[in-house]
C-alpha atoms as a printed R data frame, in Angstrom:
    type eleno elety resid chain resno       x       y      z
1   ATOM     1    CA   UNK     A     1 -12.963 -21.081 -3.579
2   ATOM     2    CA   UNK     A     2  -9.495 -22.484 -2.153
3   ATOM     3    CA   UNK     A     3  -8.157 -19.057 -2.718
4   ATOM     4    CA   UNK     A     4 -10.225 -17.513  0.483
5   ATOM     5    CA   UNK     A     5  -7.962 -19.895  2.314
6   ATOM     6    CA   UNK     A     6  -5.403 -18.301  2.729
7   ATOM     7    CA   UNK     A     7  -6.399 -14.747  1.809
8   ATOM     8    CA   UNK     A     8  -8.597 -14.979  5.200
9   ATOM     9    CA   UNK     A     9  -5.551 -16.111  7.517
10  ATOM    10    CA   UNK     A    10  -3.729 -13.007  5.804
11  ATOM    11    CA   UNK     A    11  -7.083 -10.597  6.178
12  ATOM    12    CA   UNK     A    12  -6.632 -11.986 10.015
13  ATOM    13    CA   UNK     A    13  -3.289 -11.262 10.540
14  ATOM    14    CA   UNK     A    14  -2.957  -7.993  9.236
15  ATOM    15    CA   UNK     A    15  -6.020  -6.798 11.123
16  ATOM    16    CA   UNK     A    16  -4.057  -8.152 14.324
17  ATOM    17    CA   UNK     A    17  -0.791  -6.282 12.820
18  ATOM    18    CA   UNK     A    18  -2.989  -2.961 12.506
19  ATOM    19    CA   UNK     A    19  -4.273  -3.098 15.810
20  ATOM    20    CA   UNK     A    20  -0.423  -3.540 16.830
21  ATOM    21    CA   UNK     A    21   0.579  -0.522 15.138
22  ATOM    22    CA   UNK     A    22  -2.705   1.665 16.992
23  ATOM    23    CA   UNK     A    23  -1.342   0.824 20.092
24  ATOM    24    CA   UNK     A    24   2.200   1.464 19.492
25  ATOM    25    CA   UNK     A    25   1.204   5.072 17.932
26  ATOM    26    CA   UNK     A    26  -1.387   6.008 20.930
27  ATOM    27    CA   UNK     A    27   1.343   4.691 23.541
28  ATOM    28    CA   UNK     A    28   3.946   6.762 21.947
29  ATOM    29    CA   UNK     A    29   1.452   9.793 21.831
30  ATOM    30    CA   UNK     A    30   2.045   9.940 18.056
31  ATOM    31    CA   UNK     A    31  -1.530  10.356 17.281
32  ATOM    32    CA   UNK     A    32  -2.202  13.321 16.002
33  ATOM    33    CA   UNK     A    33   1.624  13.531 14.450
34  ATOM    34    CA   UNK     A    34   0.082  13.700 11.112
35  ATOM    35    CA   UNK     A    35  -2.414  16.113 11.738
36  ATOM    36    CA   UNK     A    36  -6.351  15.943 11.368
37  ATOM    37    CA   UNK     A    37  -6.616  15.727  8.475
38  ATOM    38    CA   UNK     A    38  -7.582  12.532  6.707
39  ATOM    39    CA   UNK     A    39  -7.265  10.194  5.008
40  ATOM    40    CA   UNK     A    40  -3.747  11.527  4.205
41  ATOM    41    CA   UNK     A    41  -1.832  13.633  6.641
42  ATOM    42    CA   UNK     A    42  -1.105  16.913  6.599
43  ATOM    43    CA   UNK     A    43   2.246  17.170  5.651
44  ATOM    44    CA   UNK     A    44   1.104  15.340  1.808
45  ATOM    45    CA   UNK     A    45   1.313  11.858  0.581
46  ATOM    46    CA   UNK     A    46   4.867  11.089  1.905
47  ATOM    47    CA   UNK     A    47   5.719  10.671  5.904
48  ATOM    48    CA   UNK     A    48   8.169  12.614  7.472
49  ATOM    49    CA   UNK     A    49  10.386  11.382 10.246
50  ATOM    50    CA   UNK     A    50   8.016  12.619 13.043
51  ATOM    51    CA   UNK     A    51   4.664  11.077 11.524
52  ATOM    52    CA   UNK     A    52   6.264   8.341 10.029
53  ATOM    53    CA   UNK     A    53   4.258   5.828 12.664
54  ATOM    54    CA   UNK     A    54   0.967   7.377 12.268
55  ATOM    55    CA   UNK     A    55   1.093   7.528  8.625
56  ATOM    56    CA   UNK     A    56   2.005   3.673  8.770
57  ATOM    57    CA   UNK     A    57  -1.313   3.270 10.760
58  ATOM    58    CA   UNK     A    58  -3.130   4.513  7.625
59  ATOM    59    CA   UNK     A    59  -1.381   3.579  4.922
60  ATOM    60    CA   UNK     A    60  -1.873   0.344  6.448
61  ATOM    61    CA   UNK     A    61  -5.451   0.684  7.103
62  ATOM    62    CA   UNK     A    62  -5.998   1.410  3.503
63  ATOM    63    CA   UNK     A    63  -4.575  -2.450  2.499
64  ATOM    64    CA   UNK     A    64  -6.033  -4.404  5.565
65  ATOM    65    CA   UNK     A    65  -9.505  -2.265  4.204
66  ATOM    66    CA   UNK     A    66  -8.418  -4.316  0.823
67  ATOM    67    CA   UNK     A    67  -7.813  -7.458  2.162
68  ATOM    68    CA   UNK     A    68 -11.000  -6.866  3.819
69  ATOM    69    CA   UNK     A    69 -13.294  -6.293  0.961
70  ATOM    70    CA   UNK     A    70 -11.382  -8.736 -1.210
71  ATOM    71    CA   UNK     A    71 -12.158 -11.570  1.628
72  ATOM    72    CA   UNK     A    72 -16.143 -10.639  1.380
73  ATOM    73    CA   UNK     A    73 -16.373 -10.535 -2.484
74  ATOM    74    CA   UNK     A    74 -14.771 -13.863 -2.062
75  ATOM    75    CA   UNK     A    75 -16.901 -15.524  0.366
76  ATOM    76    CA   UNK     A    76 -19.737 -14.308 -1.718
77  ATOM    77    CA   UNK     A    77 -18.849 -14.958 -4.773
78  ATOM    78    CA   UNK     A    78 -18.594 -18.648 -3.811
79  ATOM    79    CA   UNK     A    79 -21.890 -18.318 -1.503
80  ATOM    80    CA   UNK     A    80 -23.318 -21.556 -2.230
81  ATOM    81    CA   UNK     A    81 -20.407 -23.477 -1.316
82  ATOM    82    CA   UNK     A    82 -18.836 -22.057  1.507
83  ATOM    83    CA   UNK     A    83 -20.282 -22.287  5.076
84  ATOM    84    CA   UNK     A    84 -23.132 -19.593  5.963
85  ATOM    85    CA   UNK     A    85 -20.966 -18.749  9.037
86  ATOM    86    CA   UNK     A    86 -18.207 -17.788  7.163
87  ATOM    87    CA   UNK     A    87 -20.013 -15.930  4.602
88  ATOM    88    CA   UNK     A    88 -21.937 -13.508  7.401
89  ATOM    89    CA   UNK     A    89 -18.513 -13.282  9.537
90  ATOM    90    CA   UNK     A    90 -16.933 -11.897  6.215
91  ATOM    91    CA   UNK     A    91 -19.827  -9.380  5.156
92  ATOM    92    CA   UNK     A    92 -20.357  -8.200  8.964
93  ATOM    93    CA   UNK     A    93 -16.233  -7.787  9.159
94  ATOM    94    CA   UNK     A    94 -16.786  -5.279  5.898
95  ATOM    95    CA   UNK     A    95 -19.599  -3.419  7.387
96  ATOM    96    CA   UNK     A    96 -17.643  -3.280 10.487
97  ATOM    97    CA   UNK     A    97 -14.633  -1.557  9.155
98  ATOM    98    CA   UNK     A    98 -16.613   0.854  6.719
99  ATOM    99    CA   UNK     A    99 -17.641   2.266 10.663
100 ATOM   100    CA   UNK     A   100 -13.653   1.877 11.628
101 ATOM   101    CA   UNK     A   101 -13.142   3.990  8.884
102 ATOM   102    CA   UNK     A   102 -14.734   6.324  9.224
103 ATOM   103    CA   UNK     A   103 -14.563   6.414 13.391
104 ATOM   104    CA   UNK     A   104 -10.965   6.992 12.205
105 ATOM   105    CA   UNK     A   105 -11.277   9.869 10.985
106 ATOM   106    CA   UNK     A   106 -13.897  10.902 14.091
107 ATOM   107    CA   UNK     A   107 -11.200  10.126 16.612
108 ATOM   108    CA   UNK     A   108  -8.663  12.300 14.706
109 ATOM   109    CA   UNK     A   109 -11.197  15.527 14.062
110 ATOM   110    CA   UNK     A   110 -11.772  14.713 18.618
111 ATOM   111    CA   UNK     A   111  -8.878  15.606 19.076
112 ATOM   112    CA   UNK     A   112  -8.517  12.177 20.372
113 ATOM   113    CA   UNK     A   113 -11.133  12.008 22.703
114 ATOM   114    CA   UNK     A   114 -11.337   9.525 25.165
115 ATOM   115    CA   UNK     A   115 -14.632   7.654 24.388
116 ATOM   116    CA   UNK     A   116 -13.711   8.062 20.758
117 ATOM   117    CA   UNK     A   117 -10.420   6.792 20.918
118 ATOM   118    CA   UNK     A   118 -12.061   3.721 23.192
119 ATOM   119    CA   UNK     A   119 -14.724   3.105 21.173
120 ATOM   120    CA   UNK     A   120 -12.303   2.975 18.442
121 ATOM   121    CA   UNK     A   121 -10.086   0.228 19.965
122 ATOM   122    CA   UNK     A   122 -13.413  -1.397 21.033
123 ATOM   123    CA   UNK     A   123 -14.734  -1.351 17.296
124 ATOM   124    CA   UNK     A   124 -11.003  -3.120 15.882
125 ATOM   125    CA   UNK     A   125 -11.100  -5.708 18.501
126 ATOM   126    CA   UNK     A   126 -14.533  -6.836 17.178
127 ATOM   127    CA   UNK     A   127 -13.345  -6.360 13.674
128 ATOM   128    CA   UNK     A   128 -10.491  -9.048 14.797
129 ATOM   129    CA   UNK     A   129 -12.859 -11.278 16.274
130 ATOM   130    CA   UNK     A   130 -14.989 -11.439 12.728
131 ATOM   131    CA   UNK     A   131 -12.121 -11.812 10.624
132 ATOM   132    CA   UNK     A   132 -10.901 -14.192 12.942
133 ATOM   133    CA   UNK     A   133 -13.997 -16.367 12.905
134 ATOM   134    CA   UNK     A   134 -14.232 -15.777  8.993
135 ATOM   135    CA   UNK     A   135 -10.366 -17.166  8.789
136 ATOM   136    CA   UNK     A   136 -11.094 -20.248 11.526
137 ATOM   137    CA   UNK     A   137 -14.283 -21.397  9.406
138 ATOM   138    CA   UNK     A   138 -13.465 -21.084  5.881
139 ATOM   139    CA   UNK     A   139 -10.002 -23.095  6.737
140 ATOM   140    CA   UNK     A   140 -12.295 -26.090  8.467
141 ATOM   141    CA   UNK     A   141 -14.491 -26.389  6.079
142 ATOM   142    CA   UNK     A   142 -11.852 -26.441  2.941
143 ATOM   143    CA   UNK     A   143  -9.411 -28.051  5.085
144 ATOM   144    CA   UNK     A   144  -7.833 -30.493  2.217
């Protein structure tokens, strides 16, 4: 059970760290670099200079999606111990970025529409805000 400890702070983190990279792709108008096509881009599995920022955004995606689902089995594998809190915050964060995922790929075939694109952002801040929560709880309850 100690082992969601610190697998939640780094399920946190690299949700904020994905987020990061989304805004630094959409602000440098990268995001459609790699093409429409998804999950990989359509230049094949390795980026090229000029879609090297939006293929980061996915291949990252990918391992926070992991970190993610490994954080959930956790918190339910050990279901009777940890907090109830913790253990929805963790399974809502999962179903939450099953919809990122595949908004993802939404926003891409919009040709980056607007609404997408802001329901999108919308969707990841809320998917910080669970993991967050899932992170803050778990580490006060097994704080020793």
């Amino acid at each position: 059970m100690m082992a969601i400890k610190p697998l939640s702070i780094i399920t946190a983190t690299s949700v904020y760290i994905l987020i990061y990279i989304g805004g630094v792709v959409a602000r440098s108008g990268l995001g459609l670099s790699a093409g429409i096509e998804w999950p990989l881009p359509s230049d094949g599995l390795l980026p090229t200079a000029e879609n090297f920022l939006e293929y980061l955004h996915r291949a990252f995606s990918g391992v926070v999606g992991l970190l993610i689902l490994a954080t959930a089995m956790l918190a339910h594998r050990g279901r009777k111990k940890i907090n109830r809190t913790a253990l929805v915050s963790s399974i809502l964060t999962l179903i939450l970025v099953v919809l990122q995922i595949l908004l993802g790929m939404f926003v891409l075939q919009s040709y980056l529409n607007p609404i997408v694109v802001a329901t999108h952002n919308n969707l990841a801040s809320l998917i910080f805000a669970t993991s967050l929560v899932t992170a803050v709880v778990v580490n006060i309850q097994f704080k020793k």
